[in-house]
MARLUM-79566 format. One line per 10 residues: number of its first residue (from 1); their letters; for each residue y negated, x negated, z negated of N, C-alpha, C. Coordinates in steps of 0.1 Angstrom, whole numbers. Each point is the difference from the previous one (the first is absolute). Example, Ala and Ser with C-alpha at 12.3 -4.5 7.8 and 13.67 -1.06 7.14 Angstrom:
2
1> as> 57/-132/-78/-12/9/0/-12/-9/0 | -11/4/7/-11/-9/0/-11/8/-8
This chain:
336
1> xxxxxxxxxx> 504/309/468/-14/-1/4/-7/14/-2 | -10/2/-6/-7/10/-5/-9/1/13 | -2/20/-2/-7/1/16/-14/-3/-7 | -7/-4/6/-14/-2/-3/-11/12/7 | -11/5/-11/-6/11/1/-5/1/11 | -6/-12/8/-7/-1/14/12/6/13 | 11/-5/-9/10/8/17/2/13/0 | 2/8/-20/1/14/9/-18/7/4 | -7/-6/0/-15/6/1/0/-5/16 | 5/-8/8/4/-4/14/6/14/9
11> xxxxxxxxxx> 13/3/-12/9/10/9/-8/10/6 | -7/3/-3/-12/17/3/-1/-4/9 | -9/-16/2/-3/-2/15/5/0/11 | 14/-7/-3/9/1/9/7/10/6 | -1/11/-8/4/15/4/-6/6/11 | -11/-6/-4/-14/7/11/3/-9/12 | -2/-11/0/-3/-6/12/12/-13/5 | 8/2/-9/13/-13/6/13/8/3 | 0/15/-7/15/2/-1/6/5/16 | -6/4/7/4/4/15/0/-14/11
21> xxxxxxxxxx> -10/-11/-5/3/-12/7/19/-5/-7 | -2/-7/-9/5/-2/-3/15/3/-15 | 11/-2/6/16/9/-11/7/-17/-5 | 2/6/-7/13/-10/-8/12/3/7 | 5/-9/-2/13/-5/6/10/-5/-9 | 16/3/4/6/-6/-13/12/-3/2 | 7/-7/-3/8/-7/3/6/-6/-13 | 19/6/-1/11/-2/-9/6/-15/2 | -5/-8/-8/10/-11/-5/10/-4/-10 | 6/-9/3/6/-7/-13/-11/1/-14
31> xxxxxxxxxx> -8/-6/-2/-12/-3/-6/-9/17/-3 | 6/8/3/-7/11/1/-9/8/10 | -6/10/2/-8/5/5/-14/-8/7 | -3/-5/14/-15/-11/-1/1/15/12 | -22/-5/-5/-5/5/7/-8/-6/15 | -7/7/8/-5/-7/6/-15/9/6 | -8/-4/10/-8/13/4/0/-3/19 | -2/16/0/-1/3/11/-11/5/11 | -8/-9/10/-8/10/9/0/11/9 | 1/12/-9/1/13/10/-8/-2/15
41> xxxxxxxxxx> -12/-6/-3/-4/3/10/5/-13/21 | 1/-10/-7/5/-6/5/15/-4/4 | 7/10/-10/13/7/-2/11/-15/-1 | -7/-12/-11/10/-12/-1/0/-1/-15 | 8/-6/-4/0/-3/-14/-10/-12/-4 | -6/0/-8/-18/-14/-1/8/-10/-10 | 6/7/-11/6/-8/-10/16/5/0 | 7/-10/0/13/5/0/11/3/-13 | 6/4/0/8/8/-13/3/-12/-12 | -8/-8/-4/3/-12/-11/-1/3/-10
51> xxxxxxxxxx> -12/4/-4/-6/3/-11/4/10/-10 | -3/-4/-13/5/9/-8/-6/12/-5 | -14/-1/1/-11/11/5/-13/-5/6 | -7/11/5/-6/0/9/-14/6/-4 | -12/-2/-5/-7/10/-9/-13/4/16 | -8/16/-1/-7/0/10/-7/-9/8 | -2/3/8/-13/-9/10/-12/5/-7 | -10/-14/-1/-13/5/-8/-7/-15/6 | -12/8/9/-5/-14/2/6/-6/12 | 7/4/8/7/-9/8/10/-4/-3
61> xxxxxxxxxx> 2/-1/-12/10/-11/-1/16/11/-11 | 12/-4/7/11/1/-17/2/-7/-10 | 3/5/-10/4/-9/-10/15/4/-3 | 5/-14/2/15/-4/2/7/-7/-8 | 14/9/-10/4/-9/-14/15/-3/6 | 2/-13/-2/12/-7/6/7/-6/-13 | 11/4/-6/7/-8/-5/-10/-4/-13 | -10/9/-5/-6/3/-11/-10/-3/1 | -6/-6/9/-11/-7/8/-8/10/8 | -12/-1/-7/-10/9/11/-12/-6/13
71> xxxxxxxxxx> 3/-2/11/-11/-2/8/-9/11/7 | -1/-5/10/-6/7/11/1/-3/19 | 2/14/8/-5/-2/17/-7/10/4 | -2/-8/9/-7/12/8/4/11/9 | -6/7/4/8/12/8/4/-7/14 | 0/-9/5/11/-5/13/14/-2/-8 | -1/-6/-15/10/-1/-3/0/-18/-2 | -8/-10/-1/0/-7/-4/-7/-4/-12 | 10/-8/-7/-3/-5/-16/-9/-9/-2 | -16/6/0/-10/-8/-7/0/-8/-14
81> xxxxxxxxxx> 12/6/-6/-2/-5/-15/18/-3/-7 | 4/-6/-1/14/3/0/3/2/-14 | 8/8/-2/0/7/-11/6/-17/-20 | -12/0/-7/3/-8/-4/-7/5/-14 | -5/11/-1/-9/3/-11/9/8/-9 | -2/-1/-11/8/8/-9/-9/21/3 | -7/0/-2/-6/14/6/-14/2/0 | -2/2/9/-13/6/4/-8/14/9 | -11/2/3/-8/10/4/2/-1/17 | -2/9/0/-1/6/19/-19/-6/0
91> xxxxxxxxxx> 6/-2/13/-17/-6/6/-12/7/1 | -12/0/-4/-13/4/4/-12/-8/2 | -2/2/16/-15/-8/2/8/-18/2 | 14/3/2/3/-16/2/1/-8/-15 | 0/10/-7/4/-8/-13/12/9/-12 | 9/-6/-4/7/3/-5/1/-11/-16 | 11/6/-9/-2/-6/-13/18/0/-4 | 0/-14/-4/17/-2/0/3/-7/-20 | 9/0/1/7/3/-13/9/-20/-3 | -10/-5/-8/7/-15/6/11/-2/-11
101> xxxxxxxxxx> 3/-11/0/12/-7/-11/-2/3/-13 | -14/0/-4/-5/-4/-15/-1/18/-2 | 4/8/9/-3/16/-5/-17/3/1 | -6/-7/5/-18/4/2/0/5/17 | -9/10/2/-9/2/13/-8/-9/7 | 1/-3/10/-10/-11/9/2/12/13 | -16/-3/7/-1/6/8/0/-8/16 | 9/1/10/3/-5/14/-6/3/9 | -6/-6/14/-2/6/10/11/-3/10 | -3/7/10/10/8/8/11/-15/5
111> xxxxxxxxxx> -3/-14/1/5/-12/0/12/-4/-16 | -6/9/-9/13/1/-7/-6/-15/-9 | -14/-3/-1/-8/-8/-6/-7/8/-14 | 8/-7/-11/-7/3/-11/-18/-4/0 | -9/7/1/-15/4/-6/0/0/-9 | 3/4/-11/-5/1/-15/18/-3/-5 | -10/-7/-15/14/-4/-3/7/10/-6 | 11/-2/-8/13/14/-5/-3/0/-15 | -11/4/0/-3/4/-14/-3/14/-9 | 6/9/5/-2/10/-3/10/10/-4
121> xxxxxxxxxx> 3/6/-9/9/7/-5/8/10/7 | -12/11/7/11/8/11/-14/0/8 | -5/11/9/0/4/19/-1/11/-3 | -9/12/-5/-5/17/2/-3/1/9 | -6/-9/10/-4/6/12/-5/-7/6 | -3/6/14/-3/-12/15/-8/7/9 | -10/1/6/-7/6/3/-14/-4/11 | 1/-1/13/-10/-5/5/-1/-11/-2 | 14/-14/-4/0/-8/0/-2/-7/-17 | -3/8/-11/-7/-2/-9/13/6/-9
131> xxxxxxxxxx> 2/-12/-12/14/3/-4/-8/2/-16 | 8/16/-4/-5/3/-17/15/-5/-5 | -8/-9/-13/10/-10/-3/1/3/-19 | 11/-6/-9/-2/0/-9/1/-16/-7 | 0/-1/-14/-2/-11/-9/-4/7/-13 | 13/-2/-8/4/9/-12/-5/12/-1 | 3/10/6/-4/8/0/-17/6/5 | -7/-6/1/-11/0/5/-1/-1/18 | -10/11/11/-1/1/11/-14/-8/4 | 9/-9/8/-12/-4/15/4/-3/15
141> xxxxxxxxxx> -10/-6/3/1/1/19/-1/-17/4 | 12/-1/12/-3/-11/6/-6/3/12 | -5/-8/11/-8/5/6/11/-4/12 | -5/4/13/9/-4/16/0/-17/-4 | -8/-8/-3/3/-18/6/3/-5/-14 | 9/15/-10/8/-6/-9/-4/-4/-12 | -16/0/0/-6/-5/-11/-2/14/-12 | -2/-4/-9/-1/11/-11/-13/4/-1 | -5/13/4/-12/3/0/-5/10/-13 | 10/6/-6/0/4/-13/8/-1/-11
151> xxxxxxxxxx> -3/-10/-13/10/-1/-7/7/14/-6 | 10/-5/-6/14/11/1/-8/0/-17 | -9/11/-2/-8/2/-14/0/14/-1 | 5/9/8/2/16/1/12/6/-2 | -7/12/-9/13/6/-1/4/11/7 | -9/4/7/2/11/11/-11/-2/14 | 9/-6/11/-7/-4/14/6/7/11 | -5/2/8/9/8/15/-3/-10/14 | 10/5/9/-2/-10/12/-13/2/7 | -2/-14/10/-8/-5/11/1/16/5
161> xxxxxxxxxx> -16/9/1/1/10/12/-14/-2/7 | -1/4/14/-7/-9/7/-13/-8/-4 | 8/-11/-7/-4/-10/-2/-9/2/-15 | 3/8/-10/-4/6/-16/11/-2/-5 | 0/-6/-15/7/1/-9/-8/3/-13 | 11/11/-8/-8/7/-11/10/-6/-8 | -4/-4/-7/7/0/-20/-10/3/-10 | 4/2/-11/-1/5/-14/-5/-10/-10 | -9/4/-4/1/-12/-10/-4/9/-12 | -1/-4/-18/-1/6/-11/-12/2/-5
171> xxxxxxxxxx> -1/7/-5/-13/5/-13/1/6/-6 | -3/-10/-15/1/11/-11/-12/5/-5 | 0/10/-4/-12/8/-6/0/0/-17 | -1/-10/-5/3/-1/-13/-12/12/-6 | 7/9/-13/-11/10/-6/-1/-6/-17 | 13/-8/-1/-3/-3/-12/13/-12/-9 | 0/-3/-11/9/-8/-8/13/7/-8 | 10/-2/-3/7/4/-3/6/-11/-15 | -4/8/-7/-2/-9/-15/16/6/-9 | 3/-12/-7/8/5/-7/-2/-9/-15
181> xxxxxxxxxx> -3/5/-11/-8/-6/-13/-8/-12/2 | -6/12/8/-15/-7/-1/-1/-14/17 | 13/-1/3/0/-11/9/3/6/14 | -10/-11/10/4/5/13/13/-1/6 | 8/9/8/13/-1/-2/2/3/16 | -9/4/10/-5/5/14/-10/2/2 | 4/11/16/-15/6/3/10/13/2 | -13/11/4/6/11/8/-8/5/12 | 2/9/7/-6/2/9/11/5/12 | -6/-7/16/6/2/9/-4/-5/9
191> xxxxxxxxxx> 15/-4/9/2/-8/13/-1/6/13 | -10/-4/6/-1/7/12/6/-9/13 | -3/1/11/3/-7/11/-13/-1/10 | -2/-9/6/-14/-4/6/7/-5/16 | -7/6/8/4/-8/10/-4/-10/11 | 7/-8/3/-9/-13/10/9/-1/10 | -12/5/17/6/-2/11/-4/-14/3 | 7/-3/0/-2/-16/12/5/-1/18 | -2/-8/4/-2/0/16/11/-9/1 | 7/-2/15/14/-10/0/-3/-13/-3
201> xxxxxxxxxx> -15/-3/-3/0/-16/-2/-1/3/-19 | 3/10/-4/-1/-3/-18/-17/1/-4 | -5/7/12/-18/-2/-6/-2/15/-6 | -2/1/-15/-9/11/-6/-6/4/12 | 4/17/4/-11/9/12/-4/11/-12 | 9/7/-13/-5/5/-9/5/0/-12 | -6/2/-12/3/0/-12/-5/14/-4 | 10/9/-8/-9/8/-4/0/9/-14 | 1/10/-3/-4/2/-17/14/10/-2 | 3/-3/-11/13/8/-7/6/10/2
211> xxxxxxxxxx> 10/4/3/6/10/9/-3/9/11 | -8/-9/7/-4/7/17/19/-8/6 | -2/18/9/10/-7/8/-9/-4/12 | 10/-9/11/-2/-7/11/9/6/10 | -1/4/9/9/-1/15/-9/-7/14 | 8/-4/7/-4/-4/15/6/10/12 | -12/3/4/3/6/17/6/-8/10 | 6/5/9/10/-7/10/-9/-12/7 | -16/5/-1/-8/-10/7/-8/-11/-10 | 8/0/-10/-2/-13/-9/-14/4/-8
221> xxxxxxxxxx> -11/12/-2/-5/10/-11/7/-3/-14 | -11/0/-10/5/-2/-10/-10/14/-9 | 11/10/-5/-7/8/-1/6/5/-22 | -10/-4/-4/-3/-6/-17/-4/19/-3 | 9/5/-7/-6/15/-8/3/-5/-18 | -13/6/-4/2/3/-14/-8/11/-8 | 5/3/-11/-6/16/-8/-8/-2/-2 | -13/5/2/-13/3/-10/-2/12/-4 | -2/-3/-12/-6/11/-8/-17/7/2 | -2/12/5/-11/6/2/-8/8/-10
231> xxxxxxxxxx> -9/4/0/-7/5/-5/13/17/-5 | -3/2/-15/6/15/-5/17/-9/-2 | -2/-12/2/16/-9/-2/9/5/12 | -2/4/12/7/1/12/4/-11/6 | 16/-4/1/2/-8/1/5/1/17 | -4/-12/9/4/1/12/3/-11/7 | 6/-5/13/3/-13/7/-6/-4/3 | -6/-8/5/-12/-4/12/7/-16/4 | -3/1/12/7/-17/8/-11/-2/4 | 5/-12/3/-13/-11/12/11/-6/7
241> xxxxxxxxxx> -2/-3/15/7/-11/7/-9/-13/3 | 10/-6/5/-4/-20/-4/8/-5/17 | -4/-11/5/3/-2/9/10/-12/-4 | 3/-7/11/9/-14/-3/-10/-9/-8 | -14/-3/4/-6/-11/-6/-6/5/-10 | 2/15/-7/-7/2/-13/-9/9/1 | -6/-1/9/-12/13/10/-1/12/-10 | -7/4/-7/3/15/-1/-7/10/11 | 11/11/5/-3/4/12/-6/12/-6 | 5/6/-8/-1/14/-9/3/-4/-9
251> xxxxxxxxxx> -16/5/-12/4/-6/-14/2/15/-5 | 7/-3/-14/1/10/-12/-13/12/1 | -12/-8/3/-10/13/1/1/9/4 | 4/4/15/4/8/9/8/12/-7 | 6/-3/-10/5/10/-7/13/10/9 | 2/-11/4/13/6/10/19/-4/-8 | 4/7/4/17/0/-1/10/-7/10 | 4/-13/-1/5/-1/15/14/1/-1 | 6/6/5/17/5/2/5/-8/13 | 6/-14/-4/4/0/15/15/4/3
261> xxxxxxxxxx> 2/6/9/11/4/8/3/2/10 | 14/4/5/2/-4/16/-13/4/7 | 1/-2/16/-10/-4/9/-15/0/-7 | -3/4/-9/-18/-7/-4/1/5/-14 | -12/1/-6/-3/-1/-15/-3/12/0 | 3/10/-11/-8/16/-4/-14/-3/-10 | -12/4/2/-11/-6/-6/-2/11/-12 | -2/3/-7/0/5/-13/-16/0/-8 | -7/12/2/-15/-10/-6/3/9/-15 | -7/-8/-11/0/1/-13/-9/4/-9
271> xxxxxxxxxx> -13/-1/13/-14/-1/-13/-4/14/-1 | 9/11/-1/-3/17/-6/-2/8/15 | 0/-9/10/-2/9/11/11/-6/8 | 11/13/-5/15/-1/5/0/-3/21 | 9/-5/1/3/-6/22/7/-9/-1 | 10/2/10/5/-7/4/6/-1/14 | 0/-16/6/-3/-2/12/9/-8/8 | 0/-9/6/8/-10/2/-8/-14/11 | 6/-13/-5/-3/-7/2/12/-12/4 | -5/-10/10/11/-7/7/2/-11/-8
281> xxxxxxxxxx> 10/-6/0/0/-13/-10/-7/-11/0 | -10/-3/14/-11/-7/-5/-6/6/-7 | -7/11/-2/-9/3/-9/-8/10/6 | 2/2/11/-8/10/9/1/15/0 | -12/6/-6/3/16/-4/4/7/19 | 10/6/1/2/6/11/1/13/-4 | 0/9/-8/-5/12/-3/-4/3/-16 | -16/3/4/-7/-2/-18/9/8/-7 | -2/-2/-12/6/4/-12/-11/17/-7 | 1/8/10/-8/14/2/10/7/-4
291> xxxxxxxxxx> 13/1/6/13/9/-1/5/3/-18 | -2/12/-1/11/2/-14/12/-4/-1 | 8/-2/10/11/-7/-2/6/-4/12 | 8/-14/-1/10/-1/15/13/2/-2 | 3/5/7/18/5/0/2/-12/9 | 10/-13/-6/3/-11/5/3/-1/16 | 6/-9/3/3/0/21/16/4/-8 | -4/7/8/18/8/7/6/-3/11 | 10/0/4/9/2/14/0/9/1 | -6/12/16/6/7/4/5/0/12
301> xxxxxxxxxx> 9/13/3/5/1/10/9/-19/4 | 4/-3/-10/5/-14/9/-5/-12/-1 | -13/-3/3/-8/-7/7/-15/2/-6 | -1/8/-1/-17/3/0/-2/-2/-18 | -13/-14/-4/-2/0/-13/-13/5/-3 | -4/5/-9/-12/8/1/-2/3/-15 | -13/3/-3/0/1/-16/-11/13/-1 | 2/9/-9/-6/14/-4/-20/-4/-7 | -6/2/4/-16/-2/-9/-1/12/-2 | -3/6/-13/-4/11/-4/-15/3/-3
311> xxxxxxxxxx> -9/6/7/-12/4/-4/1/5/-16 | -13/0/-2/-3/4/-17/-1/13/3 | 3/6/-17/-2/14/0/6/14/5 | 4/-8/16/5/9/12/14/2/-1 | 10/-9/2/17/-3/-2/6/0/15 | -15/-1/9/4/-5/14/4/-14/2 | 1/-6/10/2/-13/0/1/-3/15 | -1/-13/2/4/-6/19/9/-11/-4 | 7/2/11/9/-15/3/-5/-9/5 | -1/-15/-6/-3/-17/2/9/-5/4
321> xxxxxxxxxx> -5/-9/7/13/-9/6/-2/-15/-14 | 4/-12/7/1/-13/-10/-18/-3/7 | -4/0/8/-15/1/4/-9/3/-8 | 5/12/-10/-14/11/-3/-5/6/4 | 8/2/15/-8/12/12/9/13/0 | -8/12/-3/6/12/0/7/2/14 | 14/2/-2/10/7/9/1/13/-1 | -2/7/11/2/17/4/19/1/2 | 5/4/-9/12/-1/0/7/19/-10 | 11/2/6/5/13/2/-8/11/-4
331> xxxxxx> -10/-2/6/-7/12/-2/-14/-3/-12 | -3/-11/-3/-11/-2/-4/-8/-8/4 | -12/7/1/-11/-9/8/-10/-6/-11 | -3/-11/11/-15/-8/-10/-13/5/0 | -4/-2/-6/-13/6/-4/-8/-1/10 | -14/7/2/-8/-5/11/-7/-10/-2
């Protein structure tokens, strides 16, 4: 049985937040090595030493392979699903995706009830309930109640993130023919990549023009940068952000830079009058973009995260908190 990509992208989770509840257990047989799992906290065994492995808790639930057979329980330790699938995905959002007779993906709910049928070649991903799926080589999305909400027509897609999905789609920039005695024999030119966010129901939220990249903020911001070229041929970024329904919140005019990174966005302005500032991931400037530069949020002392604004000109600076409110900290004070 082949591990499937959704279980080690599971393990991280379970490091963080299952591995102190819950230990494996193990137990020497005739038959070999079976596993089982254990509640630290309730200090009893939930599943007992049977199994031949045991893959993390994800979702509530384990996934349990018996005798080549993969099912599923839950953490009391009883078998919601009895192990009967040839292999499948750890749970998300109550949906999981199993591996049937004919070698195709179908995707289950937590009843261990095929939703969509097993037609799909492999399972890249699971995500907020929303499964990125393949069909010859080409990427799409099933949706939570199973149905196919984007056909599998991409060749580069990423998972459900709260509640956005981005893929790729082509363009060529043809410049010209490629003749050989006298006959057309090609084109030439170049392939770009275009991108289209869609929403978890598969609804176009954007389309947009040839090599802009795309990222999403933790709060589901859709934040679109691409190069323009300026006057004297100065070439520079500029983003706009977009909401879930398409909204533009901040367009390209603004002539801003958006960096997003941990706790908020660094704002970057472009249009010859150098600042930068910071802003929250809705969109909200919480300290203008005035500063010559921000020296990112640091940890200090331990505990305390704080980020450096440097006045122009001067090479003074005050410490910010994630607020955008100047902190008086080891010996520097805020301005009047």
């Amino acid at each position: 049985m082949r591990t499937n990509t959704i279980v080690a992208l599971m393990i991280c989770a379970f490091s963080v937040h299952g591995q102190d509840r819950y230990t494996e257990v193990k137990k020497n047989t005739m038959e070999g090595t079976k596993v089982g799992m254990r509640d630290n906290k309730l200090q009893i065994d939930v599943l007992a030493p049977i199994y031949d492995k045991i893959l993390p808790m994800a979702d509530g639930k384990f996934t349990i392979i018996k005798d080549g057979k993969l099912g599923y329980a839950d953490t009391s330790g009883k078998v919601i699903i009895s192990p009967r699938f040839k292999d499948g995905t750890t749970f998300s959002d109550g949906r999981a995706f199993i591996l049937s007779e004919n070698n195709k993906w179908g995707m289950i709910n937590e009843s261990g009830v095929l939703i969509s049928l097993p037609k799909y070649d492999d399972v890249i991903g699971l995500s907020e309930g929303v499964g990125r799926v393949v069909i010859n080589q080409k990427i799409g999305f099933v949706g939570i109640d199973g149905k196919e909400i984007i056909p599998c027509r991409y060749g580069e897609a990423y998972d459900c993130f709260e509640g956005l999905i981005l893929a790729f789609s082509s363009f060529k920039d043809v410049w010209g023919d490629v003749k050989q005695e006298g006959h057309k024999i090609g084109e030439f030119g170049a392939t770009s990549k275009v991108p289209i966010v869609f929403d978890h129901t598969g609804k176009v939220v954007y389309k947009g023009e040839p090599n802009e990249n795309v990222k999403f903020t933790p709060t589901g911001r859709i934040v679109v940068t691409r190069t323009k070229t300026l006057p004297g041929m100065r070439a520079v970024d500029q983003s706009q952000m977009i909401d879930k329904a398409g909204k533009i919140l901040i367009p390209f005019e603004n002539n801003m830079y958006l960096d997003i990174r941990d706790v908020a966005i660094k704002v970057i302005v472009t249009d010859g009058i150098t600042g930068q500032g910071i802003m929250d991931y809705n969109g909200t400037i919480i300290l203008k973009p005035n500063f010559q530069e921000i020296d990112w949020f640091t940890e200090y002392d331990g505990d305390v995260v704080l980020a450096k604004a440097y006045f122009k000109n001067s090479g003074q600076f005050v410490y910010v908190n994630d607020s955008g409110k100047c902190v008086e900290f080891r010996g520097i004070r805020c301005p009047d």
